[in-house]
C-alpha positions in Angstrom: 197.6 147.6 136.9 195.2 149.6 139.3 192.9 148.0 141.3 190.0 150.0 142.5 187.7 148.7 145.7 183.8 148.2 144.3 182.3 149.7 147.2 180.0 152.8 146.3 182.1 156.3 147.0 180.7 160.0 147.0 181.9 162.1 144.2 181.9 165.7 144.4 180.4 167.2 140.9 179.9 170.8 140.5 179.5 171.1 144.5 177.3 167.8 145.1 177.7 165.2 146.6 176.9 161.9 144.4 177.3 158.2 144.6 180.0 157.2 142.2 177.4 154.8 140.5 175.2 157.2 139.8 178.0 160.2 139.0 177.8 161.6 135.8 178.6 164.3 133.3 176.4 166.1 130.0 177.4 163.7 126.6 178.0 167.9 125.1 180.6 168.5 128.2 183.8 169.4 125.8 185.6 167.4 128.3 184.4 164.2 126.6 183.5 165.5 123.5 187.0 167.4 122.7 189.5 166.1 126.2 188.7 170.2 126.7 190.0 169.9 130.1 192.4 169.2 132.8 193.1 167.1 135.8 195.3 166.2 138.7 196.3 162.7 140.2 197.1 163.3 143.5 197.7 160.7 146.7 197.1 160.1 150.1 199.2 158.9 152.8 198.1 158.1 156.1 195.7 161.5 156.4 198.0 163.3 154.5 197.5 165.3 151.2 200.8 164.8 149.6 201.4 168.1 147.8 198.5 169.5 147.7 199.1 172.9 147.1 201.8 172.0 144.7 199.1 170.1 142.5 196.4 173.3 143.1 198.8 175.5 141.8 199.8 173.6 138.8 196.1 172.9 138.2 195.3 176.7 138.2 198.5 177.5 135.6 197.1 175.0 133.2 193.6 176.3 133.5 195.1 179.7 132.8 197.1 178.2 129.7 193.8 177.1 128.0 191.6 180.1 128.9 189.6 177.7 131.5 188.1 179.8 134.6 187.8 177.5 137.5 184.9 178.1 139.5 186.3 177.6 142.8 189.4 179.4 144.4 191.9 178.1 145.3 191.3 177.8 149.0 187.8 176.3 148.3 188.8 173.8 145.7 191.3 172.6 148.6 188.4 172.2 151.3 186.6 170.7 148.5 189.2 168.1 148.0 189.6 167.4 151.8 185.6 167.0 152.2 185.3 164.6 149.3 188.3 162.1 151.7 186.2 162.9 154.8 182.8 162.0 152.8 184.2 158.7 152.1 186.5 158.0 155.3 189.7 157.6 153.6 192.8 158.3 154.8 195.2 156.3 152.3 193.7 157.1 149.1 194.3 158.6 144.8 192.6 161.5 143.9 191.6 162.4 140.7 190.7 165.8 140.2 189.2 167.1 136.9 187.9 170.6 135.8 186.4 170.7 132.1 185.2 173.4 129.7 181.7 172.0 130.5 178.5 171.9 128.9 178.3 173.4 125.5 177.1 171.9 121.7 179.0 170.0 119.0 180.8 172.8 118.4 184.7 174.0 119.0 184.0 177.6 120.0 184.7 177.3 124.3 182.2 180.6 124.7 179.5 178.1 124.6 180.4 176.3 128.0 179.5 179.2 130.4 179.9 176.8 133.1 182.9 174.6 133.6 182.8 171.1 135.4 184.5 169.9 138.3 184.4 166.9 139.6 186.8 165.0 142.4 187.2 161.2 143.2 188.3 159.7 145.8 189.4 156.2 145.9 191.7 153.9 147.5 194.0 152.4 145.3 197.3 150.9 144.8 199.8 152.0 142.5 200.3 152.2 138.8 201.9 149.1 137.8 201.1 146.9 140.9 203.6 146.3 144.0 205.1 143.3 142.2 206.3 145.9 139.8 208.3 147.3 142.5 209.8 144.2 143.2 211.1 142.7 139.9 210.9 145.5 137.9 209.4 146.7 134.6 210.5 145.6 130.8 209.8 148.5 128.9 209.9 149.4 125.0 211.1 152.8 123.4 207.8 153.3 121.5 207.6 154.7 117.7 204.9 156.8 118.5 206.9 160.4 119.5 205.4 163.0 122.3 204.0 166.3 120.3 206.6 169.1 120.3 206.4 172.2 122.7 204.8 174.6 120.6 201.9 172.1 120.2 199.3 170.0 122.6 202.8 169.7 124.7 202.5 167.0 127.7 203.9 170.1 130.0 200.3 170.9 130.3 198.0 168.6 131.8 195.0 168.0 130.3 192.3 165.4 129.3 193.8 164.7 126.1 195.8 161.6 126.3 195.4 160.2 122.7 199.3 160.4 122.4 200.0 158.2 125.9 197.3 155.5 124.9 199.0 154.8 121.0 202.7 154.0 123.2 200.6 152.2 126.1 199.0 150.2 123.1 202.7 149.7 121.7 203.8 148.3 124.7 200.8 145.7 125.0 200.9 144.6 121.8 205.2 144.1 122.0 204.6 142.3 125.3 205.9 144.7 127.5 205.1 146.9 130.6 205.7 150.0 129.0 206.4 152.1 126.6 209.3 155.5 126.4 208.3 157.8 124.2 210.8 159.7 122.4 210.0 163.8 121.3 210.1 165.3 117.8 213.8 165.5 117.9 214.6 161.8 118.8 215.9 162.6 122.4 214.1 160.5 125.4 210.7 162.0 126.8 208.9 160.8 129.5 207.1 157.1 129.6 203.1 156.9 128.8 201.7 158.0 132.3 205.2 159.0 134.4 208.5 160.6 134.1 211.6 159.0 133.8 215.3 158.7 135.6 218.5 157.4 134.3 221.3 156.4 136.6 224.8 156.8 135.0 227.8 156.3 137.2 225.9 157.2 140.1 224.8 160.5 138.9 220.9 161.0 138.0 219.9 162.5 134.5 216.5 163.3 133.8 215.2 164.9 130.2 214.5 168.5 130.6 210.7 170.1 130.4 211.8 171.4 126.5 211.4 167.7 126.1 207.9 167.6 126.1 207.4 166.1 129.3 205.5 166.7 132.5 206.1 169.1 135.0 206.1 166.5 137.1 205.7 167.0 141.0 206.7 163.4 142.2 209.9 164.1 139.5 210.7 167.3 141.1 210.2 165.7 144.6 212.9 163.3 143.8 215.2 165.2 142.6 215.1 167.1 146.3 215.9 163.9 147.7 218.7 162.7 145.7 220.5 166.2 146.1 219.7 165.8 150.1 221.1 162.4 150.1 224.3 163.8 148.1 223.5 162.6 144.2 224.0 164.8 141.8 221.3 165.7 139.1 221.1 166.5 135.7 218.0 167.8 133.7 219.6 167.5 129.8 218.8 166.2 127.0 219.1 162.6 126.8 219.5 160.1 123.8 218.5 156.8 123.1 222.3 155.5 123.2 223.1 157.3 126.8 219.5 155.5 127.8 220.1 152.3 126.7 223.9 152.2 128.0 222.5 153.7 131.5 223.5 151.4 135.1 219.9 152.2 135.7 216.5 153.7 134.8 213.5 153.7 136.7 209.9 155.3 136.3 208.3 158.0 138.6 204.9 159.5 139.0 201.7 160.3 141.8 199.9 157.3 141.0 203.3 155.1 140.1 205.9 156.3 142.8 208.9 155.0 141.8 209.3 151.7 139.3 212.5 150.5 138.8 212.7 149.2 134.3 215.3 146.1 134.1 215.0 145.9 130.5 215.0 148.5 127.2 213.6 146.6 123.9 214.6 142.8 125.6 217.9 144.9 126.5 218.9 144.1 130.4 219.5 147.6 132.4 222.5 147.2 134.0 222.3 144.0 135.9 219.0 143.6 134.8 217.2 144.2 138.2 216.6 147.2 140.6 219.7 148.8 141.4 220.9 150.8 144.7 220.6 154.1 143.6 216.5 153.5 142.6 216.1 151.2 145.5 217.6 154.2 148.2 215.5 156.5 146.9 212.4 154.3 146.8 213.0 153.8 150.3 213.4 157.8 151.6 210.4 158.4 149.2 208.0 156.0 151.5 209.2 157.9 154.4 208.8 161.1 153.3 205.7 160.8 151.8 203.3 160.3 155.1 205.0 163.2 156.5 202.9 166.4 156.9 206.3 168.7 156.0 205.4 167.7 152.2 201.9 167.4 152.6 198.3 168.8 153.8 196.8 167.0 156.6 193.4 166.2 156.7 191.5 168.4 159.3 190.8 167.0 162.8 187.1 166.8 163.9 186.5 164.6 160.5 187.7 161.2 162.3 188.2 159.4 159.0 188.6 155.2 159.4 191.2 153.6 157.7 190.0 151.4 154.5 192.2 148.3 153.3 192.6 147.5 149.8 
């Protein structure tokens, strides 16, 4: 689960500065109205961006698949983004950064939102499922509900519209467990409701291929950098239900996640039913690498952030 601090952040909206209790948008924004939009979750890590220009450039290739024009370029939305951490003193902190159609009417047609929205939180925050998670693990299902197909409102792109992640996260609630793996139209594995996915097969990594309707996920691509540094070797192939189930073991990866080890499949134990070495090495060499400014974007001296604690 997240946990968010109550205290009152700035959030920058269409180039303002406003307290996050008082931050909104228009009710006609096609962002709400029709999850018109797209976003980025990105993290912080001891004053550095981590991958910030890989999550600017993705942003700007989904805004280019859906027609969007983002009013910023790319430089500015970047300043932007380190301004909103210096406005709020952060230095260890999740970004979410959203850009939507913007204000139109009830209707479909995007030529009535002249003016896209953008809007940037800051916050600090802990990770997706909680650093107990970490520890023992997450019990996952394989949900019913399947990812869309490519040639549809495929999960490669980014956007508002997470209809399709809620119906498996509700799955998994309502089975009792952590989370759900969602399957694509042709019954091979996907991608879990909010992260991508590993499985660990005689000490070789597989991971299901972007045709699979997944994410183009930067903490996923990330990791497969490390294992091949630290001498694994990685597959991105399809991969079925039977090789999933029958893997040594499977973990979880994302921004706001990291990496979360899953020690069970449908009450199934993964391997030994606990986190195994392979996910627990690279867990380790991700913490490392992620507070170093090689794979990141330092904030700017001269804005002498202070440290928050959760």
């Amino acid at each position: 689960m997240v946990h968010l601090m109550t205290k009152n952040y700035l959030v920058y909206v269409n180039g303002e500065f406003v307290s996050s209790q008082e931050a909104s948008v228009s009710v006609f924004d096609h962002g709400l109205l029709y999850g018109d939009g797209i976003f980025e979750g990105i993290r912080v890590y001891e004053g550095v961006v981590f991958q910030l220009e890989a999550h600017l450039n993705r942003l700007y290739l989904d805004a280019k698949a859906i027609h969007l024009s983002i009013p910023l370029s790319k430089d500015a939305l970047e300043e932007a983004v380190l301004e909103t951490l210096r406005q709020n003193k952060l230095v260890n902190a999740y970004i979410r950064l959203v850009v939507t159609r913007g204000k139109g009417d009830l209707g479909l047609d995007p030529r009535k939102c002249p003016h896209p929205t953008v809007i940037i939180i800051t916050m600090p925050v802990d990770s997706l499922h909680g650093a107990e998670a970490k520890e023992r693990g997450l019990h996952a299902i394989i949900a019913t509900t399947r990812r869309q197909s490519v040639d549809s409102a495929s999960h490669e792109l980014k956007s508002l519209n997470y209809l399709n992640s809620i119906l498996g996260k509700l799955e998994a609630n309502m089975r009792g467990a952590d989370d759900a793996i969602m399957l694509d139209s042709r019954g091979f594995v996907s991608e879990a409701t909010g992260t991508t996915l590993f499985a660990v097969r005689n000490g070789q990594l597989h991971t299901p291929p972007l045709h699979a309707s997944i994410l183009d996920g930067i903490t996923r691509r990330f990791i497969i950098s490390i294992a091949r540094d630290l001498g694994y070797t990685v597959t991105e192939g399809d991969l079925t239900v039977f090789q999933l189930r029958n893997a040594d073991e499977i973990f979880f990866c994302g921004t706001l996640g990291e990496i979360v080890p899953v020690v069970s499949v449908d009450g199934q134990p993964v391997g030994l039913g606990k986190p195994g070495p392979v996910t627990l090495r690279l867990m380790e060499e991700y913490t490392q690498r992620v507070k170093n400014p090689q794979f990141g974007t330092p904030i700017k001296e001269g804005a002498n952030p202070t440290p928050l604690t959760m």
